[in-house]
C-alpha positions in Angstrom: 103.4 -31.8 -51.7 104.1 -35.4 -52.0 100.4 -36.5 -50.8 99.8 -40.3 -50.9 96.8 -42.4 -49.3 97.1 -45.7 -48.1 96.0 -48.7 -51.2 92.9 -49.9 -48.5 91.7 -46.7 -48.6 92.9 -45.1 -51.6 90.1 -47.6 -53.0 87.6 -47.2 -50.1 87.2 -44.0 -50.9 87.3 -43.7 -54.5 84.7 -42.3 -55.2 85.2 -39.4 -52.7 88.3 -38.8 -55.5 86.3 -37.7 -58.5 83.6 -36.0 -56.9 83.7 -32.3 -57.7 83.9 -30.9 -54.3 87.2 -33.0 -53.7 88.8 -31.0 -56.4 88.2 -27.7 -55.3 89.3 -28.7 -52.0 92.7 -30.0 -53.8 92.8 -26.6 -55.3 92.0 -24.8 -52.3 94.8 -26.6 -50.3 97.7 -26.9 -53.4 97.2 -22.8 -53.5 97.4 -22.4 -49.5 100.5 -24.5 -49.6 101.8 -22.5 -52.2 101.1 -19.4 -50.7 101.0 -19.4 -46.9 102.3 -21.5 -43.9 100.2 -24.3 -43.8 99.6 -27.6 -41.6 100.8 -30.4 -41.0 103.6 -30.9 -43.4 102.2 -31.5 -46.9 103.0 -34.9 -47.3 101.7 -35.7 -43.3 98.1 -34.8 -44.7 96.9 -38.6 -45.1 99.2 -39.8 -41.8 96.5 -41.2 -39.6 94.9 -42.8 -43.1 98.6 -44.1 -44.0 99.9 -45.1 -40.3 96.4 -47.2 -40.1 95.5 -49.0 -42.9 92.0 -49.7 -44.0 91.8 -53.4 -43.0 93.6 -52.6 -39.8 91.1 -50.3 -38.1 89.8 -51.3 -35.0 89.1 -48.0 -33.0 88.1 -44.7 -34.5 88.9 -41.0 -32.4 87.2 -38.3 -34.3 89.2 -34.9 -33.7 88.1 -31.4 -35.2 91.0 -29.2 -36.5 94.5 -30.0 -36.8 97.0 -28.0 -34.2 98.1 -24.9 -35.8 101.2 -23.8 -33.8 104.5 -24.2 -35.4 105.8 -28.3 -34.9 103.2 -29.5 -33.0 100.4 -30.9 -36.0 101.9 -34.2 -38.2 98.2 -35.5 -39.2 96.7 -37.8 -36.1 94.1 -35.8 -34.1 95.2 -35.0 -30.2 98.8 -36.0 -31.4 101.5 -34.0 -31.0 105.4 -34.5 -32.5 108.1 -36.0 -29.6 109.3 -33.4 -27.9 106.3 -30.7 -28.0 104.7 -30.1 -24.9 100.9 -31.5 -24.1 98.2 -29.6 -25.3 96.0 -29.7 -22.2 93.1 -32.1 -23.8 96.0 -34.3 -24.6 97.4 -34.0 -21.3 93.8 -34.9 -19.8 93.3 -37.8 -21.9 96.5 -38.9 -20.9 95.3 -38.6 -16.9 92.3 -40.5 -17.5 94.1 -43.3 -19.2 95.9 -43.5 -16.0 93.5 -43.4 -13.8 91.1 -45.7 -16.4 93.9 -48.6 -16.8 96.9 -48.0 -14.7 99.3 -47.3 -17.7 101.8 -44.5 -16.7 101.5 -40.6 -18.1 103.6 -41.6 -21.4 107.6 -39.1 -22.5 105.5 -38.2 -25.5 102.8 -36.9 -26.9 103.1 -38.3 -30.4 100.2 -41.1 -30.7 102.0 -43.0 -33.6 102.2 -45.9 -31.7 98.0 -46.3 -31.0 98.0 -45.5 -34.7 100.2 -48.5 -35.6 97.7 -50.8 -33.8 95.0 -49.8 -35.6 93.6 -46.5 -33.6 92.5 -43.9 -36.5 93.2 -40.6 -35.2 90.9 -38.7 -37.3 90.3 -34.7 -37.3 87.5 -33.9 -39.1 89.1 -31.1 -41.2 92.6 -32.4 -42.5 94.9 -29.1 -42.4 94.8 -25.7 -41.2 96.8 -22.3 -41.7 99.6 -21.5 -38.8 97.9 -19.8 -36.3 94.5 -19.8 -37.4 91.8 -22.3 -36.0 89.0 -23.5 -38.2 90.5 -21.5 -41.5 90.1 -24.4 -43.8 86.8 -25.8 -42.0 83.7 -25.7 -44.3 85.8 -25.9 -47.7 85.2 -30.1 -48.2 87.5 -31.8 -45.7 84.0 -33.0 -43.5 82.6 -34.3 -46.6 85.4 -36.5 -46.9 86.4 -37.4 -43.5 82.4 -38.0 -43.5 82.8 -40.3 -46.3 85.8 -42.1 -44.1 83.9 -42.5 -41.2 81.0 -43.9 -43.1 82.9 -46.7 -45.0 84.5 -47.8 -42.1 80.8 -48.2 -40.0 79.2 -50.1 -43.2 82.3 -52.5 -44.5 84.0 -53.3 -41.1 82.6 -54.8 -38.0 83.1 -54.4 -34.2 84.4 -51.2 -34.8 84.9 -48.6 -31.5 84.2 -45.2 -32.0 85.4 -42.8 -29.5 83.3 -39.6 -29.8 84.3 -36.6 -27.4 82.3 -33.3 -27.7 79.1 -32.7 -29.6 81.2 -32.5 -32.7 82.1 -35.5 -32.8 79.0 -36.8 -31.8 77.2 -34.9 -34.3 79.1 -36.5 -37.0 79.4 -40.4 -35.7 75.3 -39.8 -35.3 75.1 -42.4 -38.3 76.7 -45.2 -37.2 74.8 -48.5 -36.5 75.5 -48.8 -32.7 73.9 -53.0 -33.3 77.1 -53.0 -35.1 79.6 -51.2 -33.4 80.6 -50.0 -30.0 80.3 -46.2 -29.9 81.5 -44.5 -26.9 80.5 -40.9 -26.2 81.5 -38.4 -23.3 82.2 -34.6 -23.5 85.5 -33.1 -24.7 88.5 -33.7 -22.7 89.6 -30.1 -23.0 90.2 -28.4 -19.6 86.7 -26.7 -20.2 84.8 -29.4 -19.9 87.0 -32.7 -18.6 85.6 -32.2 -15.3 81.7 -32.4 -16.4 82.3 -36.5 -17.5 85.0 -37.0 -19.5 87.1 -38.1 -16.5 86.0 -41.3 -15.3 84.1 -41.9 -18.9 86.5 -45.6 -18.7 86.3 -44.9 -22.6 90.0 -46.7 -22.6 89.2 -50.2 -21.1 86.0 -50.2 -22.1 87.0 -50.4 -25.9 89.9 -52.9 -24.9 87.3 -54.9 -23.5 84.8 -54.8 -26.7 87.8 -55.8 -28.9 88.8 -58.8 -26.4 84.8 -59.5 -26.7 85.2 -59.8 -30.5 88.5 -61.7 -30.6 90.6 -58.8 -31.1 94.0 -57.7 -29.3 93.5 -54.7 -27.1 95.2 -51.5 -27.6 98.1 -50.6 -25.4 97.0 -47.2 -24.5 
C-alpha cells in the first residue's frame, strides 16, 4: 500500500502508533485493500497529513467520510481530483467563498493548493469502500483523527478550526477557544447550506485571525 506520514506528524502522533486499537485498524484496512475496492488510493491515505505538514498548520476543516465513488476521493476532505465534477457541498462552499471574498468559482475541485498553505483537510474516518458510506466508520480512524485534532489544539497556537455540521462540532468540542479561533456553522450540503452556512464569512474571517496573529492569509 505504500502508506507514509509526514516526519512532524509521524512523531506527533506516536503514540497513536502503538496503541492497540491502531493495529487492528491497520489490519482491518490492509485486508479491505486486499480484498475489495477501497478508497482513496492506498498510498493517498495520509495526503492531507503529508500535503500539510505538522509545523505548517494554520487552519483545520474537519470532514466525515471520504467520497466513495470511483476517482473522486485522493485523502483531503470536500476535495475532489481535477477533472471530477463538484459534489454539491463542495460546490456550495465554493459559492460562499465567492460571495464571502470575491475570489472566482475555481476550474477544479481538487483543494491541494489550500492544503499546501497549511489548510488540513481532515475527514474524520480516513478511507471507505467504493460505494458504501460510513463502511469503515467506528473501526478506529476517529480515535486517531481525534488524537490529530487534539495535538494540533495543545502544541500549536492561533490555530482556525472550521467546523461545519454537528459532527464536526461534536468532535472540535475540546478545543480551547482562549487559544484558537474556532468557527462553527451548519453543513454546507444542499440540505442545510441555506439554514447559515451561506453568509457564515467562515473564509475571511479565518484570513483575518491569521493576519491578526502575523500570519499570511490563505488564498481561498
Amino acid at each position: 500500500m505504500n502508506v507514509q506520514i509526514e516526519e512532524g506528524w509521524k512523531q506527533a502522533l506516536a503514540p497513536e502508533f502503538e496503541k492497540e486499537y491502531f493495529r487492528q485498524l491497520t489490519d482491518f484496512v490492509r485486508q479491505e485493500y486486499r480484498t475489495t475496492t477501497v478508497y482513496p488510493p492506498g498510498r493517498l491515505i495520509f495526503n492531507a497529513f503529508n500535503l500539510c505538514p505538522f509545523d505548517r498548520v494554520k487552519v483545520v476543516i474537519i470532514g466525515q467520510d471520504p467520497y466513495h465513488g470511483p476517482g473522486q476521493a485522493h485523502g483531503l476532505c470536500f476535495s475532489v481530483n481535477d477533472g471530477v465534477p463538484y459534489p454539491p457541498s463542495l460546490q456550495n462552499i465554493f459559492k460562499e467563498i465567492q460571495d464571502d471574498t470575491g475570489a472566482p468559482i475555481p476550474v477544479s475541485g481538487n483543494l491541494t493548493r489550500w492544503a499546501e498553505q497549511g489548510v488540513l483537510l481532515l475527514n474524520a474516518t480516513l478511507t471507505v469502500r467504493a460505494r458504501q458510506a460510513g463502511s469503515h466508520q467506528r473501526r478506529g480512524w476517529e480515535e486517531f483523527t481525534d488524537a490529530a485534532i487534539r495535538v494540533l489544539a495543545e502544541r500549536r497556537d492561533h490555530l482556525v478550526f472550521i467546523l461545519w455540521g454537528a459532527y464536526a462540532q461534536k468532535k472540535g468540542a475540546f478545543i480551547d477557544r482562549s487559544r484558537h479561533l474556532v468557527l462553527a456553522s451548519v453543513h454546507p450540503s444542499p440540505l442545510s447550506a441555506y439554514h447559515g452556512f451561506f453568509g457564515n464569512h467562515h473564509f475571511s474571517l479565518a484570513n483575518a485571525y491569521l493576519q491578526e496573529h502575523g500570519e499570511s492569509p490563505i488564498q481561498w
